[in-house]
MARNU-183369 format. One record per residue (C-alpha): residue number from 1; residue in one letter; x, y, z. Coordinates in Angstrom, 1 decimal. Layout:
N
PT    n  res      xx      yy      zz
PT  NUM    A       X       Y       Z
...
This chain:
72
PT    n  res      xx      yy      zz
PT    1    X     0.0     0.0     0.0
PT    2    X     1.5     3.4    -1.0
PT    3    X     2.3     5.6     1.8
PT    4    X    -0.4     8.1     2.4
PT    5    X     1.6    11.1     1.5
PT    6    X     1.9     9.9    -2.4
PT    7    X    -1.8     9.2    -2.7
PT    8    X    -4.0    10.3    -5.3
PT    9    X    -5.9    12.9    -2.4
PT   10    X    -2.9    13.7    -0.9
PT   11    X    -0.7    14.6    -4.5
PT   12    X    -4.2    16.9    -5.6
PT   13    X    -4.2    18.8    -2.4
PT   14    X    -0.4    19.8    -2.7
PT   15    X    -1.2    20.7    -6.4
PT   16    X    -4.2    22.8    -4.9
PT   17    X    -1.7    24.5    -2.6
PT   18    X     0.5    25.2    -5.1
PT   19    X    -2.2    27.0    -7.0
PT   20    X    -3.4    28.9    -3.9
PT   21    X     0.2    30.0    -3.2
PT   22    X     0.7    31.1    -6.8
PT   23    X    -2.5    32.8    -7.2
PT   24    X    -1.3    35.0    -3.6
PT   25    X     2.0    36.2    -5.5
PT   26    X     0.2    36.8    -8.7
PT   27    X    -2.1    39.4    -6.6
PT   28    X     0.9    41.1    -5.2
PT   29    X     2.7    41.4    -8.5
PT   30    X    -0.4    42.9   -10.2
PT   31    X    -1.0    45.2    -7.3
PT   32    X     2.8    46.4    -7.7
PT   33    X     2.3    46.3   -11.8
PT   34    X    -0.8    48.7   -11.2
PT   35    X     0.6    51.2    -8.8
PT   36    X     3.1    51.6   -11.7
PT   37    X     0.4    52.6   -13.9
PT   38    X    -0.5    49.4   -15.9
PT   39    X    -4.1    49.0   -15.1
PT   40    X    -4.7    47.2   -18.9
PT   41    X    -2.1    44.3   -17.2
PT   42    X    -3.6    43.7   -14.1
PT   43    X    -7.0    43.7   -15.8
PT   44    X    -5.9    40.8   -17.7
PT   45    X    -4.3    39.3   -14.8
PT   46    X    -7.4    39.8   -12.5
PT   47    X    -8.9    37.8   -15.0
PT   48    X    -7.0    35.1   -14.5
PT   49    X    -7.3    35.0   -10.9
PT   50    X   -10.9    35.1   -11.2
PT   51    X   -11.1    32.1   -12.9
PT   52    X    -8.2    30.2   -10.1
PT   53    X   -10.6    31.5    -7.5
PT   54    X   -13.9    30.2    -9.2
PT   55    X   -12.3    26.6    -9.6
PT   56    X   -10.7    26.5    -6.0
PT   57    X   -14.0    25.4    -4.7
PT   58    X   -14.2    22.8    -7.4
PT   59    X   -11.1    21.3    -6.6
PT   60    X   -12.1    21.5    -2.4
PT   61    X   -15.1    19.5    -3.2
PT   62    X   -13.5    17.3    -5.1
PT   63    X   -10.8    17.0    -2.7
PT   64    X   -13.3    15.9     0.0
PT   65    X   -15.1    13.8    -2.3
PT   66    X   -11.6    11.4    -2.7
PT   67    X   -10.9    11.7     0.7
PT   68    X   -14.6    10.5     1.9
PT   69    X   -13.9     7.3    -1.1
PT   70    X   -10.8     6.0     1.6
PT   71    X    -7.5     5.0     0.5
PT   72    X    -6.2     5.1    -3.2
């Protein structure tokens, strides 16, 4: 049995973190790239992070979802 750390659930929620932690630092980069007076950048970046933000709670409930199933 694999260890619990390299199962499926466990591999998707470190992917999920990674997103989160990306999307974060993409916020404070646009915020820094507007203050500079690119406001048609960070529109298309806020774009962007809509869409991360709209499919985090996909990926939560499917998250849960794997991790109700029991072991992979």
């Amino acid at each position: 049995m694999p260890s619990p750390e390299y199962s499926l659930p466990d591999a998707l929620e470190r992917l999920h973190h990674n997103q989160l932690a990306l999307e974060a630092a993409l916020m404070e980069l646009t915020s820094l790239v507007e203050k500079q007076g690119h406001a048609a950048a960070g529109d298309k970046v806020r774009g962007a992070l809509q869409t991360i933000g709209k499919n985090a709670g996909h990926i939560t409930q499917g998250l849960a979802k794997l991790r109700a199933q029991g072991p992979h």
